[in-house]
SETOR-711076 format. One line per field, with one value per atom (N, C-alpha, C, CB): residue in three letters; chain; atom name; x, y, z. Coordinates in steps of 0.1 Angstrom, whole numbers, plus 5000, padded with zeros to 4 digits. Glycine has a CB too. Layout:
! residues N
type <- [ALA ...] .
mol <- [A ...] .
atom <- [CA ...] .
X <- [X ...] .
Y <- [Y ...] .
Z <- [Z ...] .
//
This chain:
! residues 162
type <- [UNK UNK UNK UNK UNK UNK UNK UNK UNK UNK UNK UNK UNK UNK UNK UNK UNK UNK UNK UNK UNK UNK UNK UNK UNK UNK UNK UNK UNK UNK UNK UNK UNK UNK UNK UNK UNK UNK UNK UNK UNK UNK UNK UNK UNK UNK UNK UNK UNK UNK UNK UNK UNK UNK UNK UNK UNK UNK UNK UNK UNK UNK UNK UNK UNK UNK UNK UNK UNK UNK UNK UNK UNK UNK UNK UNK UNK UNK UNK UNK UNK UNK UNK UNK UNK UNK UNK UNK UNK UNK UNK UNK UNK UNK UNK UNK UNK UNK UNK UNK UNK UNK UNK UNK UNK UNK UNK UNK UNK UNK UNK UNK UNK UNK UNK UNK UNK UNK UNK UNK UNK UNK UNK UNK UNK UNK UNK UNK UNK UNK UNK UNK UNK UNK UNK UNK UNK UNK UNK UNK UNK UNK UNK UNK UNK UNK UNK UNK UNK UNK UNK UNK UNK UNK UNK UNK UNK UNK UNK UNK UNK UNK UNK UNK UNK UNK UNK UNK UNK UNK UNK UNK UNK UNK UNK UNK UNK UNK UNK UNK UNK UNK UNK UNK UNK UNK UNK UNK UNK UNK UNK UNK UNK UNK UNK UNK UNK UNK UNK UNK UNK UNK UNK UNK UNK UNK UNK UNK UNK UNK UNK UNK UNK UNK UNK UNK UNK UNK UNK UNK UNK UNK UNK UNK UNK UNK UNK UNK UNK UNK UNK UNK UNK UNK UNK UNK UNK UNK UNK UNK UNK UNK UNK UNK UNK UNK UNK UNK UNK UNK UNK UNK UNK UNK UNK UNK UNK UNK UNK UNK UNK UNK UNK UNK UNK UNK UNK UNK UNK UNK UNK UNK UNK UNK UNK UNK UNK UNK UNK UNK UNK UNK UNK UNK UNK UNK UNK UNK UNK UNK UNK UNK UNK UNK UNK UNK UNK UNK UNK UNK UNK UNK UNK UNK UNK UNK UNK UNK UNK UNK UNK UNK UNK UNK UNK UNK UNK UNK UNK UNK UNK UNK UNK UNK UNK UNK UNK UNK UNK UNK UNK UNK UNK UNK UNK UNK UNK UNK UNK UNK UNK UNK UNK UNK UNK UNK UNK UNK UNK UNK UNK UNK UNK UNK UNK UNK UNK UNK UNK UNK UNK UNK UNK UNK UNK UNK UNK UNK UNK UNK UNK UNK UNK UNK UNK UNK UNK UNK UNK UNK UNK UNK UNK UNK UNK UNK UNK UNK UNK UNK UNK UNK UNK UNK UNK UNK UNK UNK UNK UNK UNK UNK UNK UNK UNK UNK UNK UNK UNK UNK UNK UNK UNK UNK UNK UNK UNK UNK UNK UNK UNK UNK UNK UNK UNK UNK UNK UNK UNK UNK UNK UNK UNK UNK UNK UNK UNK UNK UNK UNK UNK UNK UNK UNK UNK UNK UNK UNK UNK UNK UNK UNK UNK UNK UNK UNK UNK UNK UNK UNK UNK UNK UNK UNK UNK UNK UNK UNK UNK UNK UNK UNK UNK UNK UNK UNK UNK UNK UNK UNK UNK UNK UNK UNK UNK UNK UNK UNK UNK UNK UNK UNK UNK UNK UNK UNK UNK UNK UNK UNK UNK UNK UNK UNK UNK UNK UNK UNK UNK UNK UNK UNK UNK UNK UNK UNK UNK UNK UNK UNK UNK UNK UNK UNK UNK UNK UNK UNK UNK UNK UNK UNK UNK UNK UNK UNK UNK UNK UNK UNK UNK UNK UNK UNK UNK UNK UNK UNK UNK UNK UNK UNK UNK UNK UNK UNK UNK UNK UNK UNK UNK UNK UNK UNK UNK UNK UNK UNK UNK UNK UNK UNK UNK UNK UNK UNK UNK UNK UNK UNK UNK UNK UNK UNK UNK UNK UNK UNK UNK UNK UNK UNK UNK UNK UNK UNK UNK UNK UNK UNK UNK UNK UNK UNK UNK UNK UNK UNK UNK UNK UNK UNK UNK UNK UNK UNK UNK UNK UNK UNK UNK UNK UNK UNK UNK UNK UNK UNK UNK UNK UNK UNK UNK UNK UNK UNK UNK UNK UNK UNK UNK UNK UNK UNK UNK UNK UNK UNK] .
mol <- [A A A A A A A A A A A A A A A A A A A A A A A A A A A A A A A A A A A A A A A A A A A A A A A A A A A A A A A A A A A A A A A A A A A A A A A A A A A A A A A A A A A A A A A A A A A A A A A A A A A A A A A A A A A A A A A A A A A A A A A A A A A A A A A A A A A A A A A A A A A A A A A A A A A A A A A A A A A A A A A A A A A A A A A A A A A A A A A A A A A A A A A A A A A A A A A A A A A A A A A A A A A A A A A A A A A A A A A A A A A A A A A A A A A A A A A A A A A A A A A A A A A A A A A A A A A A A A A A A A A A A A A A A A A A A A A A A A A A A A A A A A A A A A A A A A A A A A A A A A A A A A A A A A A A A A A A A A A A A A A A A A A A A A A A A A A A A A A A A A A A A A A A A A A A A A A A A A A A A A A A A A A A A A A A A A A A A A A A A A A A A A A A A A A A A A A A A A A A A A A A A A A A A A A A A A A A A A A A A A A A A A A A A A A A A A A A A A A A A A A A A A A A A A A A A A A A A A A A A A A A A A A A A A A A A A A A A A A A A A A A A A A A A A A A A A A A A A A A A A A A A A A A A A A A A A A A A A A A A A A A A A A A A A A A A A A A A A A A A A A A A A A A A A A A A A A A A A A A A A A A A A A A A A A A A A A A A A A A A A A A A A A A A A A A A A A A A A A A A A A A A A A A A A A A A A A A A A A A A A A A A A A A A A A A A A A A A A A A A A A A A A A A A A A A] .
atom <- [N CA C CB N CA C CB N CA C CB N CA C CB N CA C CB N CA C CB N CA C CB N CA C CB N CA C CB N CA C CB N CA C CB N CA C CB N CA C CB N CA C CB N CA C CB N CA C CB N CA C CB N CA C CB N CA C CB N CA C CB N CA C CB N CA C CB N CA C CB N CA C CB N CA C CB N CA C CB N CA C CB N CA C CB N CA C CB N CA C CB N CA C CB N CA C CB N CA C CB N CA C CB N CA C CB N CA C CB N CA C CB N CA C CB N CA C CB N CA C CB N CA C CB N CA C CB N CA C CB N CA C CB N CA C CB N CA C CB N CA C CB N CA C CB N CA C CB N CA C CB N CA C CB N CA C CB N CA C CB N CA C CB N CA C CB N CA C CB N CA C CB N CA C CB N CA C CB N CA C CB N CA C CB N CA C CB N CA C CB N CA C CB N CA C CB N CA C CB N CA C CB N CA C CB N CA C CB N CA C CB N CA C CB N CA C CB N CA C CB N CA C CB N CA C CB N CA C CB N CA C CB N CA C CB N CA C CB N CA C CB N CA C CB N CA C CB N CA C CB N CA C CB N CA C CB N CA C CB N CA C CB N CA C CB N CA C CB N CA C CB N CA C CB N CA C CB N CA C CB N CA C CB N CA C CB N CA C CB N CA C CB N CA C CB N CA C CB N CA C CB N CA C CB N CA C CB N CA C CB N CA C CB N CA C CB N CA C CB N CA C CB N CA C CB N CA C CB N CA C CB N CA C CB N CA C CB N CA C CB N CA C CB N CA C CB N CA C CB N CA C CB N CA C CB N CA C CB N CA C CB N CA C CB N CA C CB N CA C CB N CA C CB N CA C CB N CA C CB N CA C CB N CA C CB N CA C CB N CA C CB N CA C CB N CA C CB N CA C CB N CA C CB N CA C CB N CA C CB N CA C CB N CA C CB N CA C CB N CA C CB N CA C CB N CA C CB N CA C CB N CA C CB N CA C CB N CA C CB N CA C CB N CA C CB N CA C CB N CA C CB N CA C CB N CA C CB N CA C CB N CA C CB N CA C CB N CA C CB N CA C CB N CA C CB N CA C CB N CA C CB N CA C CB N CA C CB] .
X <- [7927 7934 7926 7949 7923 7919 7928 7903 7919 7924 7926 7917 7917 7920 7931 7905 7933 7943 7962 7939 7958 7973 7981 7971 7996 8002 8016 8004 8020 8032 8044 8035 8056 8066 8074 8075 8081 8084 8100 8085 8105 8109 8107 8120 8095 8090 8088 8075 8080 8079 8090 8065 8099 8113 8121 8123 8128 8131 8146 8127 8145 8161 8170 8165 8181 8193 8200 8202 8193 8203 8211 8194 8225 8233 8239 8238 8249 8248 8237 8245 8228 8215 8215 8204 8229 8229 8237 8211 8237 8242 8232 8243 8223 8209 8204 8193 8208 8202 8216 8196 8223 8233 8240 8228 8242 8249 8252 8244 8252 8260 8277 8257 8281 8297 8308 8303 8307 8317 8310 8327 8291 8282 8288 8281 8293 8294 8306 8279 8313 8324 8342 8323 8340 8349 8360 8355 8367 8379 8394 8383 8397 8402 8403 8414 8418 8413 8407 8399 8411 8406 8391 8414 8386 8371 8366 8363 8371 8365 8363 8372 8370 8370 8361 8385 8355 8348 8355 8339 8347 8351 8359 8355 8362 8373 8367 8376 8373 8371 8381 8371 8381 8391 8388 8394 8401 8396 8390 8406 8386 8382 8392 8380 8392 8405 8412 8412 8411 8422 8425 8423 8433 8431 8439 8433 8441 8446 8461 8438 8469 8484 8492 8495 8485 8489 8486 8481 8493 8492 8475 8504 8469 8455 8455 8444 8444 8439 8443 8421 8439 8440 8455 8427 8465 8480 8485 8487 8482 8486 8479 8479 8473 8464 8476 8440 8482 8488 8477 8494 8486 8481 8488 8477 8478 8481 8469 8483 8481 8470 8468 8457 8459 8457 8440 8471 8436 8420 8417 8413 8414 8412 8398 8410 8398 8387 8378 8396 8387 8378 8371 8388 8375 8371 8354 8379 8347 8338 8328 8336 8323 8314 8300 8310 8297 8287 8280 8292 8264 8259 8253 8243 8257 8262 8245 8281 8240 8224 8231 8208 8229 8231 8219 8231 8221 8210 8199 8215 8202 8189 8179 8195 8185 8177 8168 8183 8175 8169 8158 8178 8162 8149 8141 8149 8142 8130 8120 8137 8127 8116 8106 8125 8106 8098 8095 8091 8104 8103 8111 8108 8109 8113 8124 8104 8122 8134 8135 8133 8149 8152 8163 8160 8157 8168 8171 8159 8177 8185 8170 8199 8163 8150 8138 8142 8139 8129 8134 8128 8153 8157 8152 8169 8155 8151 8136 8155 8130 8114 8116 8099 8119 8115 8119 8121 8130 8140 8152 8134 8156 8166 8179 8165 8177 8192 8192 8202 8194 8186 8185 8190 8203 8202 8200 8218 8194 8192 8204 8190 8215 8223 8234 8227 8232 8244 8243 8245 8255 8255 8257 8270 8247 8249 8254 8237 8259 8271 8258 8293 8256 8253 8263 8247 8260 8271 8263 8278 8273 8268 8264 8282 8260 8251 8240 8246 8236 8225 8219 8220 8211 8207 8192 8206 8189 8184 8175 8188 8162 8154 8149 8141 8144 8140 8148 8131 8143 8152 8148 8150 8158 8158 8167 8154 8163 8170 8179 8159 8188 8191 8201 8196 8200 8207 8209 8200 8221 8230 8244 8235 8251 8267 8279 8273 8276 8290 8275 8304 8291 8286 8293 8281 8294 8307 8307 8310 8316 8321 8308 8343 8308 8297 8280 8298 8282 8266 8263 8261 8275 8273 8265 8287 8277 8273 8260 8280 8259 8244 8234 8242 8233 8220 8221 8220 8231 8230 8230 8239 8232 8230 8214 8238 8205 8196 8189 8196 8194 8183 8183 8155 8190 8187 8195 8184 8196 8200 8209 8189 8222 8233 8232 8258 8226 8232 8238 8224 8248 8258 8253 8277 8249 8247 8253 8244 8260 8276 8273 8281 8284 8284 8289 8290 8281 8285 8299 8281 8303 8318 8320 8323 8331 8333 8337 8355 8334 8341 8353 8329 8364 8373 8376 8377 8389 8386 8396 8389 8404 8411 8409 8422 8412 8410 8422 8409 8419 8425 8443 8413 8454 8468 8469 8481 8478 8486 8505 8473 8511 8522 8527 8530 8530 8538 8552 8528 8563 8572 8575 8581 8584 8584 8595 8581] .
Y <- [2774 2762 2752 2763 2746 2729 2716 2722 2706 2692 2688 2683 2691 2685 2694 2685 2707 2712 2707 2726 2696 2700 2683 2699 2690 2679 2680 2674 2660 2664 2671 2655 2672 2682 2675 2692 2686 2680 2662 2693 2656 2645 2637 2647 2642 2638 2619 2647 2618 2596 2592 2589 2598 2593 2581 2607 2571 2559 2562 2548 2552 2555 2549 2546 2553 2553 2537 2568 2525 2513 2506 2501 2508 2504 2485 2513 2484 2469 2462 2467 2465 2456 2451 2462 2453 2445 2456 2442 2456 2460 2473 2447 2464 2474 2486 2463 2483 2497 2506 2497 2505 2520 2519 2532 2513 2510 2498 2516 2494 2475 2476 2459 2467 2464 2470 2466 2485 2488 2495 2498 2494 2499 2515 2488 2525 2538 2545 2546 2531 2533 2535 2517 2537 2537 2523 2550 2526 2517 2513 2520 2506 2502 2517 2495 2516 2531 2527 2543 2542 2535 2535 2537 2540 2540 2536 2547 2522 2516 2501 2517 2500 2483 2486 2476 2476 2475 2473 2466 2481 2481 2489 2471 2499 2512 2525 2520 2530 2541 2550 2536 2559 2578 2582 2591 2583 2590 2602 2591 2612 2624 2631 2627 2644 2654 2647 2657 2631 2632 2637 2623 2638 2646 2642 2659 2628 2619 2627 2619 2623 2619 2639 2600 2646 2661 2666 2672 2675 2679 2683 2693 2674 2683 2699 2673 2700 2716 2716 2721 2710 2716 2714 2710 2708 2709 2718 2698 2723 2733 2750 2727 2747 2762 2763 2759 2775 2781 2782 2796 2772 2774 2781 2763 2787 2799 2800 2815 2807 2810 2799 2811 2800 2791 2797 2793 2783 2784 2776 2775 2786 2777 2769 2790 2760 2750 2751 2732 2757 2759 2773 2758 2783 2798 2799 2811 2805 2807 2820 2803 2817 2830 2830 2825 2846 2854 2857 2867 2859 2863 2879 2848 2887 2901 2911 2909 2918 2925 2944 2915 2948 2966 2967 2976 2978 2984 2991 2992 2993 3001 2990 3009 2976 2966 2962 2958 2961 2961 2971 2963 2986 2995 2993 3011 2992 2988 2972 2987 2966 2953 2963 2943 2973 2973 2969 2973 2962 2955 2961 2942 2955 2961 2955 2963 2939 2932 2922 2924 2921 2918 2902 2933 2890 2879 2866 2869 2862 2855 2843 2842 2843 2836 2844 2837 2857 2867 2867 2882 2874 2875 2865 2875 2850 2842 2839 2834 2842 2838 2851 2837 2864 2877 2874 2891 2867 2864 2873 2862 2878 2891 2875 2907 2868 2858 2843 2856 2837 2828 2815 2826 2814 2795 2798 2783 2784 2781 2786 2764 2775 2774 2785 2764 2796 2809 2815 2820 2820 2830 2845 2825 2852 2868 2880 2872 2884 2898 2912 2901 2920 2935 2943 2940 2952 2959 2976 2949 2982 2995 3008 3001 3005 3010 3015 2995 3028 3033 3036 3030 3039 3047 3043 3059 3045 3044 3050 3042 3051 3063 3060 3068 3042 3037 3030 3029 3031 3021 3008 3021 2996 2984 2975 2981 2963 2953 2942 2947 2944 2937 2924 2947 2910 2900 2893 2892 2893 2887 2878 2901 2870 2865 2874 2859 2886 2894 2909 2886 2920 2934 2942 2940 2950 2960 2970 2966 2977 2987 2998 2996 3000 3013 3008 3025 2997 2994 2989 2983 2990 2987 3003 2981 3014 3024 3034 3027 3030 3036 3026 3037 3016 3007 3012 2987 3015 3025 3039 3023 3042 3058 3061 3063 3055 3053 3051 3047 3043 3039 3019 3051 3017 3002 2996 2995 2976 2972 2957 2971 2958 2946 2936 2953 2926 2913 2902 2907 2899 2889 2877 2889 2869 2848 2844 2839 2839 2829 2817 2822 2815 2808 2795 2814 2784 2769 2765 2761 2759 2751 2744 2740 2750 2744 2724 2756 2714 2699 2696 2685 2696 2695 2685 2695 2681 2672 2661 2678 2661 2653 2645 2659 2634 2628 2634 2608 2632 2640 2627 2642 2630 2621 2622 2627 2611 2615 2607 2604 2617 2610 2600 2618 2590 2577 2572 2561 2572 2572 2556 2581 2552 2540 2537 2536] .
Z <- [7048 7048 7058 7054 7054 7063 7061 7057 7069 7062 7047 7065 7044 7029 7022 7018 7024 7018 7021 7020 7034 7043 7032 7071 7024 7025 7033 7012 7032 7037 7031 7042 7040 7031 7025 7038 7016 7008 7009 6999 7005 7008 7022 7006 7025 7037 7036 7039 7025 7022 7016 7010 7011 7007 7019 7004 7013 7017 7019 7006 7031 7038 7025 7056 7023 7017 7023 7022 7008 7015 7004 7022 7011 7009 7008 7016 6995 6999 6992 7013 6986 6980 6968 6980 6962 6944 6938 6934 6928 6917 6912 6907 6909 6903 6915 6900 6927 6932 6929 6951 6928 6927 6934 6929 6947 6956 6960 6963 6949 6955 6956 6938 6951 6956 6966 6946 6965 6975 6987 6970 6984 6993 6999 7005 6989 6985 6993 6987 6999 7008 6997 7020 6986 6978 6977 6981 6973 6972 6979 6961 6988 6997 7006 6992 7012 7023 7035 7015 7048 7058 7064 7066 7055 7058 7054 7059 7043 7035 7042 7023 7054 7062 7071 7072 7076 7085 7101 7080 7107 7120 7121 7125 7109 7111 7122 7094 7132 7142 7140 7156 7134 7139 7145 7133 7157 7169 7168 7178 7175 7179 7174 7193 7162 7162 7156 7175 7150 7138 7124 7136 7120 7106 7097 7105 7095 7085 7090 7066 7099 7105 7101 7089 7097 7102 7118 7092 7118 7133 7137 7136 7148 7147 7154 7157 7150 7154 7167 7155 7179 7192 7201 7200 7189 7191 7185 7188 7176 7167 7173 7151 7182 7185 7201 7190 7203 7215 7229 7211 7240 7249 7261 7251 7263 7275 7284 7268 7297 7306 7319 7297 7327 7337 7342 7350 7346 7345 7359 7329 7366 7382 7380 7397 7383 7381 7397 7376 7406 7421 7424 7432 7410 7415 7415 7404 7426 7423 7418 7430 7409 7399 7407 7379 7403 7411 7399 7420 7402 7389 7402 7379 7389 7395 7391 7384 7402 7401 7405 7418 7400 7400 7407 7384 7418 7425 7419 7434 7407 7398 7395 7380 7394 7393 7400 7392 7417 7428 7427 7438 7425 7430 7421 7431 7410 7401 7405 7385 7414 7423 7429 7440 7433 7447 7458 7447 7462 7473 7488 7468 7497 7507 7514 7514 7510 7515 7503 7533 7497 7484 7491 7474 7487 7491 7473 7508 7477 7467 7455 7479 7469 7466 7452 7481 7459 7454 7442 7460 7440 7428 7420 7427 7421 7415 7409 7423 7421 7416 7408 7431 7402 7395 7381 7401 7379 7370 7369 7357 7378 7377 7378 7394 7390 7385 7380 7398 7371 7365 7371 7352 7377 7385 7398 7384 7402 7418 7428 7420 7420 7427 7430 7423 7417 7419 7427 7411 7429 7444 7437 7457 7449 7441 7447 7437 7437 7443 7439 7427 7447 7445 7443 7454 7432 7427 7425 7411 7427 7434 7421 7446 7413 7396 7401 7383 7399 7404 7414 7403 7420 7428 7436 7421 7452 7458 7461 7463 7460 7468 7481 7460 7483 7498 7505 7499 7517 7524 7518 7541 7517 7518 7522 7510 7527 7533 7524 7539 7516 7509 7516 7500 7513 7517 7503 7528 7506 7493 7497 7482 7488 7492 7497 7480 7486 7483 7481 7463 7484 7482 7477 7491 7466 7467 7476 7454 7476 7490 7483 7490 7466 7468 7470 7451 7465 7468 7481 7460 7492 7504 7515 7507 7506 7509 7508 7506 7494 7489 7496 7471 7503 7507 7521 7505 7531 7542 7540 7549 7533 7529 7529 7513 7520 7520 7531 7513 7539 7556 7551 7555 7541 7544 7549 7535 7549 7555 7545 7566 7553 7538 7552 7528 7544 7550 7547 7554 7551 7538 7543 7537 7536 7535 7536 7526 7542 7541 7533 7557 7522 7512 7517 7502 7509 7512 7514 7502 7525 7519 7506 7527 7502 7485 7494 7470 7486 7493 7485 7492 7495 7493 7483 7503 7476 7463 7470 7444 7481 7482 7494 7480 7502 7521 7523 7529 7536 7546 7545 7563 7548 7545 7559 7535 7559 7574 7571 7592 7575 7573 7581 7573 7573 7583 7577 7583 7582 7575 7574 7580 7559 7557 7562 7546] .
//
């Protein structure tokens, strides 16, 4: 294959679709918008989720449950993960730069999956009780990071009575 062999694909020079231009192109009079109706006026908008005056989908679907919008998630690393680093002192940074946890900003839980042969220094947010145990059982060392203050969403009130 070279240049001379390369074309373009196929409906690649085909012409945009215009509407409105007479009679003779195919699309004159109602410019392919059919016959009265409400998508046939101009300046017509349906909202999001309508469905021509039946109940939409997301009224009709059961809602349950409760979804804390303040809880915070841990992206979670097993100690088998850790020993396979090689490293000696394992921090939120390292994970990151290795690709073991993917965002900047997550905070990370060690979770106690596998097994230790060296001592290491592990610093992290959170620890579970067995991966706390197995990283001193071993000869290493848990250091917890203290995690940012979440910012509050509301000012501070003060009561004054009227």
């Amino acid at each position: 294959m070279n240049l001379s062999n390369l074309r373009a694909p196929r409906k690649a020079s085909e012409n945009k679709k215009r509407v409105g231009r007479g009679m003779g192109s195919g699309m004159g009079k109602t410019s392919t918008r059919g016959h009265k109706g409400q998508r046939s006026r101009s300046g017509s908008r349906i909202m999001r989720g309508f469905e021509g005056g039946q109940m939409p989908l997301h009224r009709r679907l059961p809602k349950r449950g409760f979804t804390n919008i303040f809880k915070t998630e841990y992206e979670v690393v097993n100690l088998e993960r850790l020993a396979s680093l090689g490293e000696s002192e394992i921090t939120p940074e390292l994970l990151r730069k290795t690709g073991v946890v993917s965002s900047r900003k997550s905070l990370v839980k060690v979770l106690g999956q596998g097994e230790l042969s060296s001592a290491i220094t592990v610093r992290a947010h959170k620890f579970s009780k067995s991966a706390q145990e197995k990283i001193e059982k071993a000869g290493g060392k848990v250091e917890v990071i203290s995690q940012l203050p979440v910012a509050s969403t509301g000012s501070k009130q003060t009561a004054t009575g009227n």
